[in-house]
N, C-alpha and C positions, 0 to 999 in steps of 0.2 A: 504493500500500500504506500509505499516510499517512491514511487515514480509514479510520476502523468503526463500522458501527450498534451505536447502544447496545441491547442486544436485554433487557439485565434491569438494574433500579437496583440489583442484589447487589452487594458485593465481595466478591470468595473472598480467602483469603488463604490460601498456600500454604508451612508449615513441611515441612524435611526435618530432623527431629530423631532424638536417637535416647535411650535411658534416662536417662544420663547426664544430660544437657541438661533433666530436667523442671520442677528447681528456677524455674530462669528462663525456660525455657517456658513454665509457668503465669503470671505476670506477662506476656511476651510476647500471651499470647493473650488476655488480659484485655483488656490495653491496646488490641488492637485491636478488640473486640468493644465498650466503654466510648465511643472515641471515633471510631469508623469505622459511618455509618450503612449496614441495610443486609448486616452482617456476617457472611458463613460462612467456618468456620474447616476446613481440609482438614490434614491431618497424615500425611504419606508417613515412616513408621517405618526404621529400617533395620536390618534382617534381621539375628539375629545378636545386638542390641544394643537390643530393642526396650524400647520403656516396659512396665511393667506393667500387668495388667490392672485394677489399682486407680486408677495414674494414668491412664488411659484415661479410666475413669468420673469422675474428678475435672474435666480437663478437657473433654466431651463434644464432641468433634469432629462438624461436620456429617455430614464426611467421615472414615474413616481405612483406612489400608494398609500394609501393607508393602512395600518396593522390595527386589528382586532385585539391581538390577545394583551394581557396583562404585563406593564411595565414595570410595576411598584417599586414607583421612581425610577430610580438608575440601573433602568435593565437589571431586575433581581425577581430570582423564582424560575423554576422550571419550565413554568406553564412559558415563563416569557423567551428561555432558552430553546425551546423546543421552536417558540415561533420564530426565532431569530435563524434557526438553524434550516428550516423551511425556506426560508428569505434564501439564504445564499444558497440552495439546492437549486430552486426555481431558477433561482436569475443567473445561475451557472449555464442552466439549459436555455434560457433565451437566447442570453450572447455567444452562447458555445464557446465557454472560457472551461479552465482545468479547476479553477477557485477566484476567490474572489478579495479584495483588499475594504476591511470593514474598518471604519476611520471613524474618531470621534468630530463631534461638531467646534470643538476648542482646539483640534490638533493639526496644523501648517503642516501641509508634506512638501519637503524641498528634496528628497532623493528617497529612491524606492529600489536602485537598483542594487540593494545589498540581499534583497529577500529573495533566498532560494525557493521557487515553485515545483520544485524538485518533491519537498519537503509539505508534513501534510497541513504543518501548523507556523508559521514561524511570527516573532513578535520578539519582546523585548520583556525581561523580567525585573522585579524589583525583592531586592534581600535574595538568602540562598532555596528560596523555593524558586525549584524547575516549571513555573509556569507562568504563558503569557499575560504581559500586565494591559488593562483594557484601550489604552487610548489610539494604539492602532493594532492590527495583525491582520496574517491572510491567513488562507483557512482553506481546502481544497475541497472540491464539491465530495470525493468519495469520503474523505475524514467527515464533512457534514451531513450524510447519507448515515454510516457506520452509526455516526454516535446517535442520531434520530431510532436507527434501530434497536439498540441497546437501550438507551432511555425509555422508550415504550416497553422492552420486556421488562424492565425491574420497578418499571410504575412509580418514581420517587415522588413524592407527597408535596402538593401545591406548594404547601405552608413552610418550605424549606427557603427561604428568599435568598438562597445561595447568587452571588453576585455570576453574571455572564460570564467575562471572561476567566476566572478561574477553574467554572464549573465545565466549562465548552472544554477551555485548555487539556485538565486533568481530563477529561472525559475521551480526548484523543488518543490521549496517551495510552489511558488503560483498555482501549478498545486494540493498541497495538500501533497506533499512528506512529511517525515520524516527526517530533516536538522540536523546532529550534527555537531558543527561547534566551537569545543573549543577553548579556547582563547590562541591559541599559547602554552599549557602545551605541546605538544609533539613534539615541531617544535624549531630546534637549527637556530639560523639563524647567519652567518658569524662571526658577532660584536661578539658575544660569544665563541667563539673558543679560550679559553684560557686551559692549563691543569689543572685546577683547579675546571672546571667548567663542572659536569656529562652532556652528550649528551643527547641530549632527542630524540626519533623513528627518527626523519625525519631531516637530515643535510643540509641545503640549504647553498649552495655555489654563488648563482646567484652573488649577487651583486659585489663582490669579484671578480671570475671569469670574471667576464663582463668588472670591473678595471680593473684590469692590462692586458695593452697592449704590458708592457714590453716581449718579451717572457722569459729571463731568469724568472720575479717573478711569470709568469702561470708557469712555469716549480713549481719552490719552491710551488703553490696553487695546484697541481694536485697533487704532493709528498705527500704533506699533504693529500687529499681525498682518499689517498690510505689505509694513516694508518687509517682514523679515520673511516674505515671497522672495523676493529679490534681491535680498542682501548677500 
């Protein structure tokens, strides 16, 4: 399960945002359409909570939808792993990709071309546990198929609000996947953002973003994610 035909040079990339999030979305989606050749952008909405029909047309999704099932909050629960893990099956078989690159709404992508698709998981970890940490990862449609299978035989209980990528990560693994999951060399995370200090592929904004409630300093944090497209 460690090798897959490359069946198209696209990369999808796959946001699960919701209104709220469009601010830095639009930057997110930029970023990866600017520096990822190749580029379709897929936007799973969440019901309830969706963008508007203006932001929509701003940013022009290859693909867009709305998800049904249960997000409680930040992508957490089975119910909601199971539906995330449908998402990238599906839209595997649209684009006739091998997998797919699922990106957070706060996370700049300035280089992608370190992620083996060779590989069924690969992402970026944080501490010494061997699993991907959420702000971006790819994920191959047969590792997302696999673990869809396994999660329906052993029925895990709504009520477990196990966070997504942990639970996808480890879930590959123990189906037998192929896990790259390096230790944050390619993941910039906030605290680092000085000009002195080279980007590395994957810009995470989250915590940052999520601070300031001020709106003038989101103003001065989204200025910022605009340049560091092109810095």
């Amino acid at each position: 399960m460690s090798k897959h035909s490359n069946k198209s040079d696209s990369n999808v990339g796959v946001w699960f945002t919701y209104g709220e999030d469009f601010s830095i979305l639009q930057h997110s989606v930029n970023s990866f359409r600017t520096n990822v050749a190749g580029a379709i952008v897929v936007i799973i909405d969440e019901g309830g909570s969706e963008l508007s029909r203006e932001q929509i047309e701003q940013i022009k999704p290859d693909h867009y939808e709305v998800s049904k099932f249960k997000r409680n909050g930040n992508l957490r629960g089975w119910e909601c792993v199971t539906g995330m893990l449908r998402c990238f099956s599906r839209i595997c078989n649209k684009y006739a990709v091998s997998g797919v690159h699922k990106i957070d709404s706060d996370s700049i992508i300035r280089d992608l071309s370190w992620v083996n698709k060779s590989k069924d998981m690969v992402g970026s970890r944080r501490g010494s546990y061997p699993v991907c940490y959420g702000p971006y990862y790819w994920i191959s449609k047969l590792a997302a198929d696999k673990c869809l299978s396994y999660i329906k035989e052993n029925k895990f209980a709504s009520s477990q609000l196990v966070p997504e990528d942990l639970a996808i990560s480890a879930t590959v693994m123990y189906t037998g996947g192929n896990v790259e999951c390096q230790h944050m060399e390619n993941m910039t995370m906030f605290s680092e953002l000085h000009p002195e200090v080279p980007l590395r592929g994957v810009v995470n904004l989250s915590m940052a973003y999520r601070a300031y409630n001020n709106k003038k300093e989101r103003m001065v944090m989204l200025e910022q994610a605009g340049k560091i497209t092109s810095r």
